[in-house]
N, C-alpha and C positions, 0 to 999 in steps of 0.2 A: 632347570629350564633355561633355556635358549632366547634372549627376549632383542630383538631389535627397535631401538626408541629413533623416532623421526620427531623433531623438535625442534623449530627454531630459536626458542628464548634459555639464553644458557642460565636462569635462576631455575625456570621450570627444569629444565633436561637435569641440573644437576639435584635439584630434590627427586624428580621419579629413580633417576641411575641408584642415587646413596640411596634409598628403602628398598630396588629391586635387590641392588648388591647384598646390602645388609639382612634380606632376606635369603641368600645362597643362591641367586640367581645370576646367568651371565648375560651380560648387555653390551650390544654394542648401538654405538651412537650417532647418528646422521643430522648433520644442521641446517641439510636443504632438502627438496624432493627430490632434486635430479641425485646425488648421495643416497640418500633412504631408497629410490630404486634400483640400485645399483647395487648396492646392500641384501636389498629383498631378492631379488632375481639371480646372485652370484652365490647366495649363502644358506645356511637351511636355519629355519627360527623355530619355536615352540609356538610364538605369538610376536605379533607387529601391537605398538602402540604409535597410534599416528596421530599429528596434529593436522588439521584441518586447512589452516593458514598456513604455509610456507615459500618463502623465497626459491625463483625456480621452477618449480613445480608445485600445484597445491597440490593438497593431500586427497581430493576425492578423485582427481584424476589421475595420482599415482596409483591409488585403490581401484581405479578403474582398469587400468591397465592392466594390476597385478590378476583382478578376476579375469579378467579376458583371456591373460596367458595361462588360464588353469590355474594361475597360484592360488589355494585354499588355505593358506595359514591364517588363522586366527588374528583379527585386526581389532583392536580397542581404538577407535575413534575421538579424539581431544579436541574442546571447540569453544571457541567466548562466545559463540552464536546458540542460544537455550532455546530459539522458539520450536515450534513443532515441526513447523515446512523445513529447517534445517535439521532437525534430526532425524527425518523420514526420508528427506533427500539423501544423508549418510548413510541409513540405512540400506537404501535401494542402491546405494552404488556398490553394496558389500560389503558394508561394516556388518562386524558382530555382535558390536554393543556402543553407545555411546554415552561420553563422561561431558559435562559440561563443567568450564574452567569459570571458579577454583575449586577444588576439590581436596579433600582429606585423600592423604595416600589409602588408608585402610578401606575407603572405598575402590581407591584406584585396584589394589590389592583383588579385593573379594570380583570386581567384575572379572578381571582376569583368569581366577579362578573357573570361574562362572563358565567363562567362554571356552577354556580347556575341556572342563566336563561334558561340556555340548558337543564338542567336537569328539571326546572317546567315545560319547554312546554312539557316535556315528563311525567308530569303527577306524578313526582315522589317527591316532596316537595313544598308545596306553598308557594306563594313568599308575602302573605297576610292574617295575623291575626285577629281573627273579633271578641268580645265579646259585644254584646248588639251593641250599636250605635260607639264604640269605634273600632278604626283600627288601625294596624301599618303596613307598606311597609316593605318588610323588602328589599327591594333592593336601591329603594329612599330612607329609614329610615326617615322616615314622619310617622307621628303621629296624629291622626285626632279624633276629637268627633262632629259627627252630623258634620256639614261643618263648625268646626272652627282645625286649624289647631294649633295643640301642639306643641312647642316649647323644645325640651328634648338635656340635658347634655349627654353623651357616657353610662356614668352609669346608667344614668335613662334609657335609651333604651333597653339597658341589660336587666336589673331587670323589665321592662315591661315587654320584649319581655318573658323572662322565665315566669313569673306571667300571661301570657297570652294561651303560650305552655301548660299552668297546669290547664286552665280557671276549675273552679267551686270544684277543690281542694284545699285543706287547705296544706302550705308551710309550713317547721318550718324554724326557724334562719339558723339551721346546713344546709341545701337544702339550703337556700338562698345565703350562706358564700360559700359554696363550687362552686354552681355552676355560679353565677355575681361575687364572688369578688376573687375565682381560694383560699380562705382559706380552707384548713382540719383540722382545729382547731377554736377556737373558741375567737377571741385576747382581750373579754371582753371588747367592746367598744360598744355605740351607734349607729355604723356606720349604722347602717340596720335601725334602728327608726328616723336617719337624712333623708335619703332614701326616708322612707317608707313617710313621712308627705310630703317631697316636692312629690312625687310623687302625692301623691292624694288632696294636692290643684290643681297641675295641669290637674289631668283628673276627678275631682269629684268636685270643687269647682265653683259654679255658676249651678250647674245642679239638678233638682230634683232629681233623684234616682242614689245614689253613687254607684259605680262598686268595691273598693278598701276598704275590712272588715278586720277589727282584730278580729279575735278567741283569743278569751281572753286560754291564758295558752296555744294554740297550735300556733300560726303563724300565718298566714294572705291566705286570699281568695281571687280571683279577679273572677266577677261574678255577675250577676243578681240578 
């Protein structure tokens, strides 16, 4: 999942970033409204977590905007303001759901959740990846080939779940780096060919026909 955090306080933005990350999630990070829409409107997200307060721009009028322009992504609303007229006011400007600050991430977590699921009954992002015999959940985040059930680390989720979104395209390094490992650069390391081998003993090893190719000189394919 695809998550863009609009945040002005860098203790909050960096405890949401480390548990979405560490959950196998991609994030990217804005420290003002006028940033966070710029963000919203140039990129495509899974889900917006927005804080309420920001330098710039606030947050219910970048949610304002975003609804007005047709954007329907999924917005988690963040707020030190708990009363009811504030949360109904967020509500009605297009929020999804709202968190009031401080919170436990494993709440922050489950509303997330919540609001994805809302959004596939309504038809508008699937909550299930399919290439060949190969699946992944993305809300259980279960991994499955044929009825045996895969076993994956945060990072191999990730790098699935993209290598799956792009099924029967060819990826290069710099795709890979930028969007499972959040680099725009390129750090000259192995990490992607560590990656890449665990991943395809795991979902190619013991099966006749592998899903997981290297294009020699371009990247890698995931595909029939």
């Amino acid at each position: 999942m695809r998550v863009l955090l609009v945040e002005d306080d860098p203790h909050t933005a960096g405890f949401i970033a480390k548990g979405l990350r560490e959950d196998g999630h991609s994030v990217d990070h804005a420290g003002n409204g006028k940033d966070g829409l710029f963000l919203a409107t140039t990129e495509s997200y899974d889900a917006i977590v927005l804080d309420r307060m920001l330098p710039g721009l606030d947050g219910l009028t970048l949610l304002q905007t975003l609804r007005g322009a047709g954007n329907r992504t999924p917005v988690l609303l963040l707020t030190a303001l708990g009363e009811v007229d504030h949360r109904v006011e967020g509500l009605r400007a297009g929020a999804d759901d709202y968190l009031v600050k401080p919170f436990a991430y494993a709440e922050l977590s489950a509303r997330l959740d919540s609001i994805l699921r809302r959004g596939s009954a309504g038809g508008s992002e699937p909550t299930r990846l399919r290439v060949a015999d190969l699946e992944l959940d993305l809300l259980s985040r279960e991994a499955r080939r044929g009825d045996k059930r895969i076993e994956l680390q945060p990072r191999e989720f990730r790098l699935l779940e993209y290598l799956m979104r792009q099924a029967e395209r060819v990826v290069t390094r710099t795709m890979l780096l930028e969007a499972v490992w959040d680099y725009h650069f390129d750090p000259q390391t192995n990490v992607i060919d560590v990656h890449i081998s665990r991943l395809r003993q795991k979902i190619d090893q013991g099966y006749p026909r592998p899903l997981l190719h290297t294009v020699r000189g371009a990247g890698y394919r995931l595909g029939a």
